[in-house]
DSSP file (Angstrom, degrees, kcal/mol; ACC not computed):
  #  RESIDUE AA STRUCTURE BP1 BP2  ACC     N-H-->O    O-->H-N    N-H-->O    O-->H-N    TCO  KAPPA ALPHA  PHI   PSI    X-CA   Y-CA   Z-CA
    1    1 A X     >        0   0    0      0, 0.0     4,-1.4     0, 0.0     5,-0.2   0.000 360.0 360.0 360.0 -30.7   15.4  -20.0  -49.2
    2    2 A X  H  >  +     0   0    0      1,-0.2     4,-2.7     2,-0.2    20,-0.0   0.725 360.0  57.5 -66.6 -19.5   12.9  -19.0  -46.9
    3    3 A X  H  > S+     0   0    0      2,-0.2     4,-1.9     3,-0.1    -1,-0.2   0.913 107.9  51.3 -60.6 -45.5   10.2  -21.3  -48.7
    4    4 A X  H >> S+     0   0    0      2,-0.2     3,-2.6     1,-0.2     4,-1.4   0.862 113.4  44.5 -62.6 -83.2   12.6  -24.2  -47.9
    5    5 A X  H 3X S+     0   0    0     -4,-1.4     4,-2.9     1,-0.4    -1,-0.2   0.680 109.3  50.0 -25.7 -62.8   12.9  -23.2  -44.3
    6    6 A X  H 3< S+     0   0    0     -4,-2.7    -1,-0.4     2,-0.2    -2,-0.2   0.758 106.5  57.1 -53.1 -32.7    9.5  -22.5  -43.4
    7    7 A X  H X< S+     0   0    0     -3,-2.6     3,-2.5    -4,-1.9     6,-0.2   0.905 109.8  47.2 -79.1 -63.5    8.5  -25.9  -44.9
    8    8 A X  H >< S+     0   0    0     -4,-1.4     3,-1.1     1,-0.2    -2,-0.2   0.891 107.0  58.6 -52.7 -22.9   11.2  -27.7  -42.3
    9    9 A X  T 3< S+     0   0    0     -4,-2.9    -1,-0.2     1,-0.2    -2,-0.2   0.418 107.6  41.5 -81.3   1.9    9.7  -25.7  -39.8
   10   10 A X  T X  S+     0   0    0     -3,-2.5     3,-3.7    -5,-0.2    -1,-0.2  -0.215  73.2 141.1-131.9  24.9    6.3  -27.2  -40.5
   11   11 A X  T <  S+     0   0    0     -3,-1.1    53,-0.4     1,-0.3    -2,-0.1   0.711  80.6  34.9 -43.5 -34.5    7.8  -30.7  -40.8
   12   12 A X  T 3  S+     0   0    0     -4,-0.1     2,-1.0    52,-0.1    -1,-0.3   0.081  88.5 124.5-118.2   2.7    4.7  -32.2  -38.8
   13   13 A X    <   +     0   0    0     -3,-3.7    55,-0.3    -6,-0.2    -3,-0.1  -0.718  26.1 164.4-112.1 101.9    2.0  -29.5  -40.5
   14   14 A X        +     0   0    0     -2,-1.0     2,-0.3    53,-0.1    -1,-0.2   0.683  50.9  63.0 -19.3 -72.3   -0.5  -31.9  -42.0
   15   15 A X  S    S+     0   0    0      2,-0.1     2,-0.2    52,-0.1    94,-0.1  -0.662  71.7  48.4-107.7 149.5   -3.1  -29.4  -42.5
   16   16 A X  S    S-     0   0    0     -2,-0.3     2,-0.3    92,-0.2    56,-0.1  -0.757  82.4 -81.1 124.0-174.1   -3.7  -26.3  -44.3
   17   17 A X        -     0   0    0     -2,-0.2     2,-0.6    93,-0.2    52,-0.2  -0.963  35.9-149.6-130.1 143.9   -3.0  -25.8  -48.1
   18   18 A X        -     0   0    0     50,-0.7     4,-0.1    -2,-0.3    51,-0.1  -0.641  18.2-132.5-137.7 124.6    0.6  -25.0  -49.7
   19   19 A X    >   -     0   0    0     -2,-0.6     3,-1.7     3,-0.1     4,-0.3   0.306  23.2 -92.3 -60.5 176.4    0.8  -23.1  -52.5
   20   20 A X  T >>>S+     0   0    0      1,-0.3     4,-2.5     2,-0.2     3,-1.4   0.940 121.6  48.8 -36.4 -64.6    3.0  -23.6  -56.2
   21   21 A X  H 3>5S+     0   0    0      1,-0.2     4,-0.6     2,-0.2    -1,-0.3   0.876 106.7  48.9 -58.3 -28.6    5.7  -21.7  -55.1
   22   22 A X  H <45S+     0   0    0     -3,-1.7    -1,-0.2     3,-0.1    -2,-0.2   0.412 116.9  50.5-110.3  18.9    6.6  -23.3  -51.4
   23   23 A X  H <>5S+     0   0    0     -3,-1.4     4,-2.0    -4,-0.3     5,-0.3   0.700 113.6  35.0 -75.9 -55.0    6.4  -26.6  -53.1
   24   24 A X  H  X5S+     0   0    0     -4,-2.5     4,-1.6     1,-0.2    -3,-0.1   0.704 113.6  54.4 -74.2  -9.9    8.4  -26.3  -55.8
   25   25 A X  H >X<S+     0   0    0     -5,-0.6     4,-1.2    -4,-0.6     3,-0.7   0.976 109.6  53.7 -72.7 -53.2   11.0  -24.2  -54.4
   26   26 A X  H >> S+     0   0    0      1,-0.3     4,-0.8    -5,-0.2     3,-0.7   0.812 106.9  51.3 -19.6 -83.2   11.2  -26.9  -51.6
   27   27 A X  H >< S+     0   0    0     -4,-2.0     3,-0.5     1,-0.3     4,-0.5   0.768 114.6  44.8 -13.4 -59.8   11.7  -29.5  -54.3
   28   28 A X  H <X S+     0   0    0     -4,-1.6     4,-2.2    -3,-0.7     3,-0.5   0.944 115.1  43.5 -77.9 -42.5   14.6  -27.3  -56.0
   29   29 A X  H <X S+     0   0    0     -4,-1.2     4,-1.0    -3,-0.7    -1,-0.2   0.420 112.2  50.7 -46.6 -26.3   16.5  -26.4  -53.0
   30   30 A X  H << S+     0   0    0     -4,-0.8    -1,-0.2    -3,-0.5     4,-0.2   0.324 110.0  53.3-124.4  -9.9   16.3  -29.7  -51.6
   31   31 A X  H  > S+     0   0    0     -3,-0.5     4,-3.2    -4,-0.5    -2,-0.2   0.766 110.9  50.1 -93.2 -35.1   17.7  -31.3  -55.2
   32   32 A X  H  X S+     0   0    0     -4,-2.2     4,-1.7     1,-0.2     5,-0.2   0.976 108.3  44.1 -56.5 -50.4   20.4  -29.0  -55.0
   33   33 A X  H  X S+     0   0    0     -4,-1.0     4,-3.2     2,-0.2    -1,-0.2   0.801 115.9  56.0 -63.5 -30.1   21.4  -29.8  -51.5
   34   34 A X  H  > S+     0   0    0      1,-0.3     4,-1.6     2,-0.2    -2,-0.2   0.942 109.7  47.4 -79.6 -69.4   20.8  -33.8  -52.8
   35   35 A X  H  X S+     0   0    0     -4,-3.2     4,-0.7     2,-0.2    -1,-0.3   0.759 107.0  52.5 -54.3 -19.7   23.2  -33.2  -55.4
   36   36 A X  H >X S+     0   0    0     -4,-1.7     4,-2.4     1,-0.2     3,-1.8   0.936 111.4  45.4 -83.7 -33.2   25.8  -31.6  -53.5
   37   37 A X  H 3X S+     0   0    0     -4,-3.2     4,-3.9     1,-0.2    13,-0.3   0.874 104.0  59.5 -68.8 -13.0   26.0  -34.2  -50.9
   38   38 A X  H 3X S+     0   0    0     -4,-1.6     4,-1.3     2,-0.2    -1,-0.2   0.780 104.7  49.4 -84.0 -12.3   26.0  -36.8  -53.2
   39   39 A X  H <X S+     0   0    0     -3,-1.8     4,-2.0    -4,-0.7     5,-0.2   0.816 111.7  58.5 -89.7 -25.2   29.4  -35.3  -54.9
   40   40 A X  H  X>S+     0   0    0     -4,-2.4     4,-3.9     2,-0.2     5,-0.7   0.931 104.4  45.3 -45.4 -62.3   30.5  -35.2  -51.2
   41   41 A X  I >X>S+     0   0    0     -4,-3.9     4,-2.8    -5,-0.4     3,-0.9   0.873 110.5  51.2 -62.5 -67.6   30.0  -38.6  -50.9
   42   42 A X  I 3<5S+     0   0    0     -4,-1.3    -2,-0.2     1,-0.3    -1,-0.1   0.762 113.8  49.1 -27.3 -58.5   31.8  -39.6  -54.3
   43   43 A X  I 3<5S+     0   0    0     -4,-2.0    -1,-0.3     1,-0.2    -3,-0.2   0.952 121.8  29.8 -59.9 -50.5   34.6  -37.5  -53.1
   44   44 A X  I <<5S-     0   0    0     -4,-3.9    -2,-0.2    -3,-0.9    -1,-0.2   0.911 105.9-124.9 -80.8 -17.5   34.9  -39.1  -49.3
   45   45 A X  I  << +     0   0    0     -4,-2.8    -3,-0.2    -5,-0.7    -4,-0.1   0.489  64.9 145.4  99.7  -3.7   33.8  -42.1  -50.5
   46   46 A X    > < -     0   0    0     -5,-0.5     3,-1.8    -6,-0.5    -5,-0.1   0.325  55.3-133.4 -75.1  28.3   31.3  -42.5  -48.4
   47   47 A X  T 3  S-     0   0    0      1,-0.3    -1,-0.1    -6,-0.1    -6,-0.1   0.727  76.0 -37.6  32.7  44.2   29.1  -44.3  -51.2
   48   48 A X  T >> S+     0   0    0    -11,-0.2     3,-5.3   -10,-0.1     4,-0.8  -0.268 105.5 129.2 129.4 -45.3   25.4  -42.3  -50.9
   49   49 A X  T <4 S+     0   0    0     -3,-1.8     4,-0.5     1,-0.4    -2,-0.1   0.335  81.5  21.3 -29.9 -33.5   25.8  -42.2  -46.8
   50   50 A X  T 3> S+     0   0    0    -13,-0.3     4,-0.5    -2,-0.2    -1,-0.4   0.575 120.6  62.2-108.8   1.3   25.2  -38.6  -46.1
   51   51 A X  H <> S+     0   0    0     -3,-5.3     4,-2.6   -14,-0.2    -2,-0.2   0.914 115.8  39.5 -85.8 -42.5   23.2  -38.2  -49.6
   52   52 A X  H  < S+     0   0    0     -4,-0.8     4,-0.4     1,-0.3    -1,-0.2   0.710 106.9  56.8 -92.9 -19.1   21.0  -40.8  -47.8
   53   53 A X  H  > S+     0   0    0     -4,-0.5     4,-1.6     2,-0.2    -1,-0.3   0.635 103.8  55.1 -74.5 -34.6   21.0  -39.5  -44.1
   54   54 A X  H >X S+     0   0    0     -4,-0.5     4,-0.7     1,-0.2     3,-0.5   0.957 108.6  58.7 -86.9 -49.6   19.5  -35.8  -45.4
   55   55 A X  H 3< S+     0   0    0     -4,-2.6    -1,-0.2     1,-0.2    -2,-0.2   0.735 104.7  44.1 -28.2 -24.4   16.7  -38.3  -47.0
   56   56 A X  H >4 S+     0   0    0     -4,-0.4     3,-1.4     1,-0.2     4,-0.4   0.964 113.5  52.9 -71.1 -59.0   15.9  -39.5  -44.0
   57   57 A X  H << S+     0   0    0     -4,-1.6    -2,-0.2    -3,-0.5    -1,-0.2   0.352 117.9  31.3 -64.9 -17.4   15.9  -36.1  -42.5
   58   58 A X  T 3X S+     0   0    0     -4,-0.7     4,-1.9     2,-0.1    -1,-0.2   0.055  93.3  98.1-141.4  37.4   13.5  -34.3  -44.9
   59   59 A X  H <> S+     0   0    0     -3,-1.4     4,-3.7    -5,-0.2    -2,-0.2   0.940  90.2  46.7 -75.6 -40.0   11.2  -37.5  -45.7
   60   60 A X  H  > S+     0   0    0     -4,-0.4     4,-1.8     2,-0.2    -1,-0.1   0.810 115.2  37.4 -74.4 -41.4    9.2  -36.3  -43.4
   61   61 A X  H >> S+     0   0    0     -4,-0.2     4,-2.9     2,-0.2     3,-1.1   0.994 110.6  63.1 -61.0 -52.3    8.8  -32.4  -44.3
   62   62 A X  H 3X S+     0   0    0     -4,-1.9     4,-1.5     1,-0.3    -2,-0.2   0.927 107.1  45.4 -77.8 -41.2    8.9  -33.3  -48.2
   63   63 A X  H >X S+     0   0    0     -4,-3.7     4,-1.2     1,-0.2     3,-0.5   0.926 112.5  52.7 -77.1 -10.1    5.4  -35.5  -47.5
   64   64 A X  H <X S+     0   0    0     -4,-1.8     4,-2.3    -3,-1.1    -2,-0.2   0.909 111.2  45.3 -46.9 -50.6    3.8  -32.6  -45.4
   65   65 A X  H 3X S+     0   0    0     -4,-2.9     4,-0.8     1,-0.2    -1,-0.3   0.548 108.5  50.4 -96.1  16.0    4.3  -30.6  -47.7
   66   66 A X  H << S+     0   0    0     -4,-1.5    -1,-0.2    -3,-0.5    -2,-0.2   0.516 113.0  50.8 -83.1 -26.7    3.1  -32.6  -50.8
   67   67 A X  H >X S+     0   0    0     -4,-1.2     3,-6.4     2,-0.2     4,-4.0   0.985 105.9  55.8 -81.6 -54.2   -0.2  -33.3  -48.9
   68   68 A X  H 3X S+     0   0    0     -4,-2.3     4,-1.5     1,-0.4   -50,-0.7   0.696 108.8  50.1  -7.5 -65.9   -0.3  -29.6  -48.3
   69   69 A X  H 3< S+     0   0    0     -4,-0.8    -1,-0.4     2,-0.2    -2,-0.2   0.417 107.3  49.4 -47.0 -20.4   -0.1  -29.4  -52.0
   70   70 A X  H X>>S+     0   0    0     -3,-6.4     3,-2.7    -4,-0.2     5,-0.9   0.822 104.9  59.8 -99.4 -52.7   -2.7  -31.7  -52.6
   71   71 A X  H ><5S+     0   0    0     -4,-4.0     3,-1.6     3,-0.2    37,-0.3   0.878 103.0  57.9 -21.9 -56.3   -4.9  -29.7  -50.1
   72   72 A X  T 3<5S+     0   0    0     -4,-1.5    30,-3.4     1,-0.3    -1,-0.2   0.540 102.6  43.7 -50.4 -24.4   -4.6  -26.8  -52.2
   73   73 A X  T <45S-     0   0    0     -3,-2.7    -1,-0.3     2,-0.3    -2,-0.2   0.401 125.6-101.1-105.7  -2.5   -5.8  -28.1  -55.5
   74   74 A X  T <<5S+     0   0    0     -3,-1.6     2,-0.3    -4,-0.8    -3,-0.2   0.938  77.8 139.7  70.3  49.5   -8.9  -29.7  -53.1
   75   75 A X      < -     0   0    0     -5,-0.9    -1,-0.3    -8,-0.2    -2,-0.3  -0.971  51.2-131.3 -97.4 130.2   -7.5  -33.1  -53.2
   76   76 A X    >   -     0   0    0     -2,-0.3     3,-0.6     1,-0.1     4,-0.4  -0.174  38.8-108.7 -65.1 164.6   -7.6  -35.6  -49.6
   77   77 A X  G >  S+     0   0    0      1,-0.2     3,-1.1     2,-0.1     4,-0.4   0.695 106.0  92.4 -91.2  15.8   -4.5  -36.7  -49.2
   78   78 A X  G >   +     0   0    0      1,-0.2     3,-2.8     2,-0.1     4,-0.2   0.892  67.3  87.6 -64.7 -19.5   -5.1  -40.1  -50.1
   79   79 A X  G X  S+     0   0    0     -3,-0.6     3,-2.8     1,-0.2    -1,-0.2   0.922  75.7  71.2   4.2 -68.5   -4.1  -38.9  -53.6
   80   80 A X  G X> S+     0   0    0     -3,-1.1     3,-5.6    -4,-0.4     4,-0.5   0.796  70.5  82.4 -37.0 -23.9   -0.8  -39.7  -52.6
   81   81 A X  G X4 S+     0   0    0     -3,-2.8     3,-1.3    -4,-0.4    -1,-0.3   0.770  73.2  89.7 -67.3 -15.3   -1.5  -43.5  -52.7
   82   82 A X  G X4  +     0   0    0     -3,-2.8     3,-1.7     1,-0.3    -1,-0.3   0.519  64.3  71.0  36.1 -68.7   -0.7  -42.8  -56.2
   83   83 A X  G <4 S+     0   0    0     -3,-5.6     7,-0.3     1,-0.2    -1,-0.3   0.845  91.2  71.8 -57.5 -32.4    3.2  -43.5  -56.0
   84   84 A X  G << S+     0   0    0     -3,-1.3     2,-0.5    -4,-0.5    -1,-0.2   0.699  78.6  68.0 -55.1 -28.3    2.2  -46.7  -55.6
   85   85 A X  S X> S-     0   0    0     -3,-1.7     4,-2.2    -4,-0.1     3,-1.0  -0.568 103.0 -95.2-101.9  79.6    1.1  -47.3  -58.8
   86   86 A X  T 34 S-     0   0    0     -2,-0.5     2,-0.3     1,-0.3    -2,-0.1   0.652  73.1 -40.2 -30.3 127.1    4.2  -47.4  -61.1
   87   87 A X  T 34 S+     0   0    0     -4,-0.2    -1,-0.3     1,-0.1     4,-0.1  -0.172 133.2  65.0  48.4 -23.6    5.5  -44.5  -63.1
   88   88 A X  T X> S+     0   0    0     -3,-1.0     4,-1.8    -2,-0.3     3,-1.6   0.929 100.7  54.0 -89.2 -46.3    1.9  -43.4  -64.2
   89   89 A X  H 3X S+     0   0    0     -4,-2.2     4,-2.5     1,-0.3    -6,-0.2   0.833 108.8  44.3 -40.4 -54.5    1.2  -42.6  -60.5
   90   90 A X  H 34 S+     0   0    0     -7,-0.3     4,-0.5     2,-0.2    -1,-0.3   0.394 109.0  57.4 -66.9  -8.2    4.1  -40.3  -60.0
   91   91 A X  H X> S+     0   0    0     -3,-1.6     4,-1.4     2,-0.2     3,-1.0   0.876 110.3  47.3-107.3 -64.6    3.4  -38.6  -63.5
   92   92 A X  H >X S+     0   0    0     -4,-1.8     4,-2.3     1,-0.3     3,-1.4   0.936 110.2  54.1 -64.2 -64.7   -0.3  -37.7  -62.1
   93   93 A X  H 3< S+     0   0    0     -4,-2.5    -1,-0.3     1,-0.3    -2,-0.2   0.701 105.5  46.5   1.7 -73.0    1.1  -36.6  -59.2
   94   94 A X  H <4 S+     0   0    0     -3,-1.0     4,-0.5    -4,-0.5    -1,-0.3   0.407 107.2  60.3 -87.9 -33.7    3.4  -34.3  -60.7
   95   95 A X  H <X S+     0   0    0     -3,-1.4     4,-1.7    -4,-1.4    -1,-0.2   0.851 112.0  40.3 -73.8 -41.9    0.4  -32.9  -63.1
   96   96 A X  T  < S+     0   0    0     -4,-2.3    -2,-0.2     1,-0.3    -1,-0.2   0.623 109.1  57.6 -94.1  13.7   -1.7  -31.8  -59.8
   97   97 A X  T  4 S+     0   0    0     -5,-0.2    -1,-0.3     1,-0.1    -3,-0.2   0.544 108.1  51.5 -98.2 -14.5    1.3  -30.5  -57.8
   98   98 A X  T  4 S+     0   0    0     -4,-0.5    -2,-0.2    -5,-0.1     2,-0.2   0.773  93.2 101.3 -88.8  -1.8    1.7  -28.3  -60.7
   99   99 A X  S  < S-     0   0    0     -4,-1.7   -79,-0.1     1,-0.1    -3,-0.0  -0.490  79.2 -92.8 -83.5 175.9   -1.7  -26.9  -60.9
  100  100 A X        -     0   0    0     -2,-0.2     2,-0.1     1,-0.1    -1,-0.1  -0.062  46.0-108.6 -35.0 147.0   -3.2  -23.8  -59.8
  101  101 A X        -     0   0    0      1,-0.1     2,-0.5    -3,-0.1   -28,-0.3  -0.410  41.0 -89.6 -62.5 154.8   -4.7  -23.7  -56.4
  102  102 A X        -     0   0    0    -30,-3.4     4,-0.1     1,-0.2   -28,-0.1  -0.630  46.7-127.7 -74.3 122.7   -8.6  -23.6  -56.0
  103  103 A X  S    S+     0   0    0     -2,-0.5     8,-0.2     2,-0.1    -1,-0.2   0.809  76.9  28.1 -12.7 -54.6   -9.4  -19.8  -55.9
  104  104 A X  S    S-     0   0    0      1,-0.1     2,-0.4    -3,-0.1     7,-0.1  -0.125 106.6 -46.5-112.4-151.9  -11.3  -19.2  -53.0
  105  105 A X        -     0   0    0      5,-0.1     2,-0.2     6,-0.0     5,-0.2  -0.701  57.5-177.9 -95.9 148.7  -11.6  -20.8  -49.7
  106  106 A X  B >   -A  109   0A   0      3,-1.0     3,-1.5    -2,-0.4   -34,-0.0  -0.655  44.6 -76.9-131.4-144.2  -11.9  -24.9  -49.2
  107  107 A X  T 3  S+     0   0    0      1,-0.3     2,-0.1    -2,-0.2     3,-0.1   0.965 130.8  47.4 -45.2 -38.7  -12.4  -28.0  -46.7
  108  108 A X  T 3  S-     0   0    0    -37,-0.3    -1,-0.3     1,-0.1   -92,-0.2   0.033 120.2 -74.0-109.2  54.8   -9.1  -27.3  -46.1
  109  109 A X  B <   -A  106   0A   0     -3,-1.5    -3,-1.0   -93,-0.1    -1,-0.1   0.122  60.5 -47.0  72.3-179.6   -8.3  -23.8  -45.6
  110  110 A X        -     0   0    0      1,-0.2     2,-0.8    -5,-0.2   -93,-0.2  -0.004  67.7 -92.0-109.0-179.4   -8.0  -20.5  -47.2
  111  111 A X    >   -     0   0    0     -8,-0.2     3,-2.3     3,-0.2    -1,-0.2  -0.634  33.7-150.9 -88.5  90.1   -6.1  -20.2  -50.4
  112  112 A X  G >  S+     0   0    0     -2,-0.8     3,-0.9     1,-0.3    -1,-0.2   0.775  91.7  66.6 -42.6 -42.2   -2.2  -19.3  -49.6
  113  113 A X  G 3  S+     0   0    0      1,-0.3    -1,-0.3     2,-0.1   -10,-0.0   0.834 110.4  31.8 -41.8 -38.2   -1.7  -17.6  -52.6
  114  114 A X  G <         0   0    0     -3,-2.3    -1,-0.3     1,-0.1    -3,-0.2  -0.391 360.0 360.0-120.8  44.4   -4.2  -14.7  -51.7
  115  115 A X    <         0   0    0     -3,-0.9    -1,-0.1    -5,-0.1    -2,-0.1   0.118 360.0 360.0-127.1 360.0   -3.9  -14.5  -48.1
């Protein structure tokens, strides 16, 4: 939980690298919460309304810390432009936030894993 926090708490942090673990915990923590409001809406009724309101609310952390992730592997983030190109984009994505980080230090700062 603390990954998730610290990642809202760097909502705006751009730079710097973030490693395997404080992405993907993000990611799980932040599907859970996605799934529970969305059986919260079904139950009030409120068709997606607060499911879509915490989107709103962590659009902004979730790409920080994706760029973060791409920092990490030594990729800019223009990487990202990626999503754009349908299903394949998002699949390549998904392979380089799941590799390893580069070992040692690079452009974009020193390796979280080992620091």
């Amino acid at each position: 939980m603390s990954w998730y926090i610290s990642v809202l708490k760097n909502y705006v942090g751009f730079r710097g690298r973030a490693s395997r673990s404080e992405f993907w915990i993000f990611c799980l923590i932040s599907t859970i919460i996605t799934i529970a409001l969305l059986i919260i809406d079904a139950i009030l009724g409120t068709e997606r309304f607060i499911a879509s309101l915490y989107h709103l609310a962590v659009t902004l952390p979730t790409l920080a810390v994706l760029i973060r992730r791409l920092h990490d592997t030594g990729r800019s983030a223009w990487w990202y432009l990626l999503v754009l190109i349908p299903i394949v984009g998002i699949i390549v994505l998904l392979i380089f936030c799941s590799q390893d980080g580069q070992y040692d230090e690079n452009v974009y700062g020193t390796n979280p894993k080992y620091s």
